[in-house]
C-alpha positions in Angstrom: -31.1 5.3 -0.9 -27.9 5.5 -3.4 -25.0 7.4 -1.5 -24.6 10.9 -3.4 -21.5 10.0 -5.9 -19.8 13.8 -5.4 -20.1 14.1 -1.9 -18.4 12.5 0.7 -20.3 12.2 3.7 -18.2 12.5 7.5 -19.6 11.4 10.9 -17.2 13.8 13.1 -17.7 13.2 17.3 -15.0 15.7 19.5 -14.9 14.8 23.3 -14.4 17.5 25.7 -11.3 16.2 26.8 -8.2 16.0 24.4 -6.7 13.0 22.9 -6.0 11.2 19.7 -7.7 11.9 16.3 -8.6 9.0 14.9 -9.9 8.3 11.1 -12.1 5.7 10.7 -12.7 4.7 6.3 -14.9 2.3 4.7 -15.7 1.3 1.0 -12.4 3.1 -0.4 -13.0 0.4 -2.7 -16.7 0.3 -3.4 -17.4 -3.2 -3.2 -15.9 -3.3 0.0 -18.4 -3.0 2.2 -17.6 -4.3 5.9 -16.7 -0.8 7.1 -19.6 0.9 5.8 -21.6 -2.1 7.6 -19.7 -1.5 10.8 -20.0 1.9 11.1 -24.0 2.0 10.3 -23.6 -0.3 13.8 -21.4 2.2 15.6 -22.8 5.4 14.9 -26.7 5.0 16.6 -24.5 4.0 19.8 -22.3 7.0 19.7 -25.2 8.9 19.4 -28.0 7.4 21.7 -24.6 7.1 24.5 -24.4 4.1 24.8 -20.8 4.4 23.3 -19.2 7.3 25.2 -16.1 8.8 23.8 -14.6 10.4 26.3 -11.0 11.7 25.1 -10.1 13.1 21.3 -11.9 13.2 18.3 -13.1 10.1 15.7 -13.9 10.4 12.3 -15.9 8.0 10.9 -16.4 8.0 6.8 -18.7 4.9 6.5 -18.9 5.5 1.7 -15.1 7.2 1.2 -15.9 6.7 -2.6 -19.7 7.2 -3.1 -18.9 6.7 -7.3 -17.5 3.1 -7.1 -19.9 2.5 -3.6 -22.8 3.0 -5.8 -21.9 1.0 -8.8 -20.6 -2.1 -6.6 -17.6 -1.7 -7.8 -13.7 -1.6 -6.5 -13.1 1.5 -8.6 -15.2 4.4 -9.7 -13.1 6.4 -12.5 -10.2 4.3 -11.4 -8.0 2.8 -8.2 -8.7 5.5 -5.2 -6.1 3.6 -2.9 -3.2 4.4 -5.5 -1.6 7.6 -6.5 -3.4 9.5 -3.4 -2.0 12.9 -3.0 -4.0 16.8 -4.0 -3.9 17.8 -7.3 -4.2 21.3 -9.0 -5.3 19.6 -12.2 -7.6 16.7 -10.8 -8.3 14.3 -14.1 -11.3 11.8 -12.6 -13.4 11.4 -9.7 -10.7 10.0 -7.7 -8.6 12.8 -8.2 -11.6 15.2 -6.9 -11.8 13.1 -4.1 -8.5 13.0 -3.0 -8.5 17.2 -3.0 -11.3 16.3 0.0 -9.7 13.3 1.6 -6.0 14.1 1.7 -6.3 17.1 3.7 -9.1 15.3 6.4 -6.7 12.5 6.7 -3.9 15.3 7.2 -6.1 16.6 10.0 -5.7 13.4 12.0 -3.0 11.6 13.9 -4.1 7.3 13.1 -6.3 5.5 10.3 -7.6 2.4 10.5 -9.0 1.7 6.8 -11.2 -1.0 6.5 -11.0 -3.2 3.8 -12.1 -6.9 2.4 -11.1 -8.8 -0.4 -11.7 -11.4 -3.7 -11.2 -14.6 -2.6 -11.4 -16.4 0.6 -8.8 -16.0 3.5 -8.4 -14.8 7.0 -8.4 -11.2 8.2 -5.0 -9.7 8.5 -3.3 -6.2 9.2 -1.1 -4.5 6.9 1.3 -2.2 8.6 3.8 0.2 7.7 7.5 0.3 7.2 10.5 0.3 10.2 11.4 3.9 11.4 13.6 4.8 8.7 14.7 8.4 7.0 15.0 7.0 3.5 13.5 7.9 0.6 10.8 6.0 -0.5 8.9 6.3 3.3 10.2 7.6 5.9 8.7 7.0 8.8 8.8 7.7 12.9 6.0 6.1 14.6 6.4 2.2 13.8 6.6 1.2 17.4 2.5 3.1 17.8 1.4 1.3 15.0 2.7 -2.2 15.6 1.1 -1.9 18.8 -2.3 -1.5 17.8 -2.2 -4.3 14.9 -1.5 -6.6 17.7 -4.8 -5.7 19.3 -7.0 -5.5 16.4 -8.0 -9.1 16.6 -6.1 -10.7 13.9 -3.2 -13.3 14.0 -1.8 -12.2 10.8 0.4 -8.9 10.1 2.0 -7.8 6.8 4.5 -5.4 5.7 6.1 -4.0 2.5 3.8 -2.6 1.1 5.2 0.2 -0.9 8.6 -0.9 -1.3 6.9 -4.1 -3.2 4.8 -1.4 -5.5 7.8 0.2 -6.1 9.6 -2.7 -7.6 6.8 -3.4 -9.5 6.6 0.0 -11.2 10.0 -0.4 -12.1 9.3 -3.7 -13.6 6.5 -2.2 -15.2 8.5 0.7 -17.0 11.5 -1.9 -17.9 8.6 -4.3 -19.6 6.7 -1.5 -21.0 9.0 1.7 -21.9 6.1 3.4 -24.1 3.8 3.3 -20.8 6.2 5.6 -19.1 5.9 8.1 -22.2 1.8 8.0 -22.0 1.3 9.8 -18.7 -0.2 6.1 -17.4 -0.4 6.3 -13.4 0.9 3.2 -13.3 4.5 4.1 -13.9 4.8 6.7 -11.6 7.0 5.9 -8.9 4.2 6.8 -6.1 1.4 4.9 -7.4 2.0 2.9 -4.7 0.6 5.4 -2.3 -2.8 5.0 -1.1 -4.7 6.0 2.2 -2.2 4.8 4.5 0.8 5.6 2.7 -0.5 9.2 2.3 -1.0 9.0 6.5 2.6 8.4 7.3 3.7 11.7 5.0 1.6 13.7 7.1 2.9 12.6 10.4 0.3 9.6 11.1 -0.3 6.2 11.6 -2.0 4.1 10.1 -3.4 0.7 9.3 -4.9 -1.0 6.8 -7.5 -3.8 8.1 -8.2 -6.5 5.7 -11.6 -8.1 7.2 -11.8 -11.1 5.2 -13.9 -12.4 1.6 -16.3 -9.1 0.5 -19.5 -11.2 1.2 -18.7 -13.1 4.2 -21.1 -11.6 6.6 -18.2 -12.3 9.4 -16.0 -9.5 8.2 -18.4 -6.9 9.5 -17.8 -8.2 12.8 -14.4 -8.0 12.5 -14.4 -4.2 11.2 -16.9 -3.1 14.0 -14.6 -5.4 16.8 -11.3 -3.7 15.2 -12.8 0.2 15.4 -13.6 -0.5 19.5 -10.4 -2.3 20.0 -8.9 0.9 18.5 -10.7 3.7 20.9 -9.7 1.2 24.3 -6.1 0.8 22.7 -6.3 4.5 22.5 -8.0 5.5 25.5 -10.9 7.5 23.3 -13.7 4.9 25.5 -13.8 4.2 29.2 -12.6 0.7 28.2 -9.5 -1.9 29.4 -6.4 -2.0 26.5 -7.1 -5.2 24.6 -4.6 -7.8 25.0 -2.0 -8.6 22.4 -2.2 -11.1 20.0 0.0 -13.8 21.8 2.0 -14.9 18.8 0.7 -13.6 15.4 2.3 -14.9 11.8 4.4 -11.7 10.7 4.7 -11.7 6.9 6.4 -9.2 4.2 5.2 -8.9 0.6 7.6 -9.4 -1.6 6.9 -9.2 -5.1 3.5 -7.9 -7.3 2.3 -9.4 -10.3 0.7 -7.5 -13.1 -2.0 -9.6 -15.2 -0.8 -8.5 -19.0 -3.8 -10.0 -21.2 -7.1 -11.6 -21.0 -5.9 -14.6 -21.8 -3.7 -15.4 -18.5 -4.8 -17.2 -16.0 -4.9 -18.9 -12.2 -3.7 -22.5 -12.2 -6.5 -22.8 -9.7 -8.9 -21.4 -7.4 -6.2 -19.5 -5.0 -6.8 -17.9 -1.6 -4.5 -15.3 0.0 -2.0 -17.0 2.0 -2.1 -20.0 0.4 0.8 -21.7 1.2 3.4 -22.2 -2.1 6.6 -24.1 -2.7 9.8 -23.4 -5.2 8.6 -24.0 -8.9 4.9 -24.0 -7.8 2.9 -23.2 -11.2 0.8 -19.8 -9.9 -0.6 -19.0 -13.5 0.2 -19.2 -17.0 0.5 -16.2 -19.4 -1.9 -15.9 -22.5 0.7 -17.3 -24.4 1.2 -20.4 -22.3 4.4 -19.4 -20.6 4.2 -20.6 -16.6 4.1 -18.7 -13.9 6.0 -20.1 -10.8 7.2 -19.5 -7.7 10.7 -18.5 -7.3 10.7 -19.5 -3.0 9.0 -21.0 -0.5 6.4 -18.3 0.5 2.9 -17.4 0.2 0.5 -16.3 -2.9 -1.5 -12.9 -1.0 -4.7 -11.1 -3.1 -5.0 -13.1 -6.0 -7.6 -11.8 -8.2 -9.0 -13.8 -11.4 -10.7 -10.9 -12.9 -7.8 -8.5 -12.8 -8.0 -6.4 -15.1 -5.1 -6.4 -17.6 -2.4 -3.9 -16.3 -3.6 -4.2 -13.0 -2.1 -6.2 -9.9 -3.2 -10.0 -10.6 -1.5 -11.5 -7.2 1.3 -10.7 -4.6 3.8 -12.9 -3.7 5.0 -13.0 0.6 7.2 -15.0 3.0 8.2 -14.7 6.5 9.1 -11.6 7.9 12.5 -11.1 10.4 11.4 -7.7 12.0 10.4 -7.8 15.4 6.8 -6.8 16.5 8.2 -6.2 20.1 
């Protein structure tokens, strides 16, 4: 049965007792899909009890965008995890969407969005930024959400998110002034925004949970693991707090490139977090010109059949913020 493309379907459980409100998503890209599996798992034991939440109340949204979900595709109309916020004048599905999601994710106090990706890699948590009253994302609950990355299961942890967007949309606009004249999305200076990003405007936390390659069957185990980690670390389930990760690899994006053409390419068959040194060819442009990299660092989503104007590969190193 084909998920209803204009309707988005919420599994909501309230406890008798108070405590968090947690937001579970899957398949806000549609061919991501180790949520949706996770939470098919979940939700007979929530409601035959043999999962008991006992404190707060969960939200689980197994198909957040039924359009691309049932087209097996990343995207219906076009990116639902960029430019997130309501809209009086809503352009696409996506923007419909958002006028649904944005005020359910507003109603909550932590997300954990479940996600997958291209090629192959291990899991790994993307967090927000420091606390911090600047401009771009300011924040005041860094210390809540650090601590439940460390107990999701993963070893690896990744910030910068939306300060790397935001150099790239600058880039963007500096390489292409006509695209800023056009109304394109991709030039405004929150396209950056997503799920998360909208969570921390409205006084959440939130975490992105990247579960590993979209058809590795092991990725749904680590999207159902991550959502029962989340109720003990929160005390929603009768269950002990999962330990910390002992001594997980901390890493901050850096830098997003755009694919322009067609004609560019890989240099070869990356993974995320494939290791890369000074000068390293990443990828030549249509035109020949090579793509290296400028430090010692990491290579992070690349994606061969990027479309043109759209994200073709991240670049990371280290990180020096503490996860204490």
């Amino acid at each position: 049965m084909h998920p209803i493309p204009h309707l988005l379907r919420v599994h909501q459980f309230h406890a008798l007792e108070p405590g968090p409100r947690l937001i579970v998503l899957g398949s806000v890209h549609g061919n991501e899909t180790c949520g949706t599996h996770a939470m098919a798992r979940l939700l007979p034991q929530l409601d035959d009890g043999s999962l008991a939440l006992v404190r707060g109340m969960l939200t689980l949204v197994p198909i957040t965008n039924a359009l691309a979900h049932q087209n097996g595709l990343r995207v219906g109309d076009r990116n639902l995890n960029r430019n997130l916020y309501p809209t009086t004048s809503p352009r696409d599905h996506e923007d419909r969407l958002g006028n649904v999601l944005c005020p359910l994710l507003a109603a909550h106090g932590v997300l954990l969005d479940l996600h997958s990706f291209h090629t192959g890699g291990e899991p790994f948590a993307m967090i927000g930024p420091p606390d911090n009253t600047g401009p771009l994302e300011p924040f005041a609950r860094a210390r809540e959400e650090q601590a439940l990355a460390l107990r999701l299961g993963v070893n690896r942890i990744v910030e910068g998110w939306l300060d790397t967007y935001a150099r790239g949309v600058a880039r963007r606009v500096a390489d292409s002034p006509a695209l800023a004249q056009d109304g394109s999305r991709s030039t405004d200076p929150r396209y950056g925004v997503g799920t998360t990003e909208y969570m921390r405007t409205q006084g959440g936390c939130a975490i992105t949970l990247e579960c590993g390659q979209h058809d590795d069957l092991a990725s749904r185990d680590v999207a159902y693991r991550a959502i029962l980690q989340t109720l003990a670390h929160l005390k929603m389930i009768d269950a002990p707090d999962p330990a910390p990760v002992a001594a997980p690899e901390f890493l901050r994006l850096t830098e997003v490139v755009d694919r322009a053409a067609p004609g560019d390419t890989l240099a070869r068959a990356w993974a995320s977090y494939d290791p890369l040194r000074v000068g390293d060819i990443i990828g030549h442009r249509a035109n020949g010109t090579p793509l290296v990299a400028p430090a010692d660092g990491y290579i992070v989503f690349p994606n061969p059949k990027a479309r043109p104007g759209d994200e073709w590969y991240y670049l990371a190193q280290r990180s020096t913020r503490s996860l204490g």
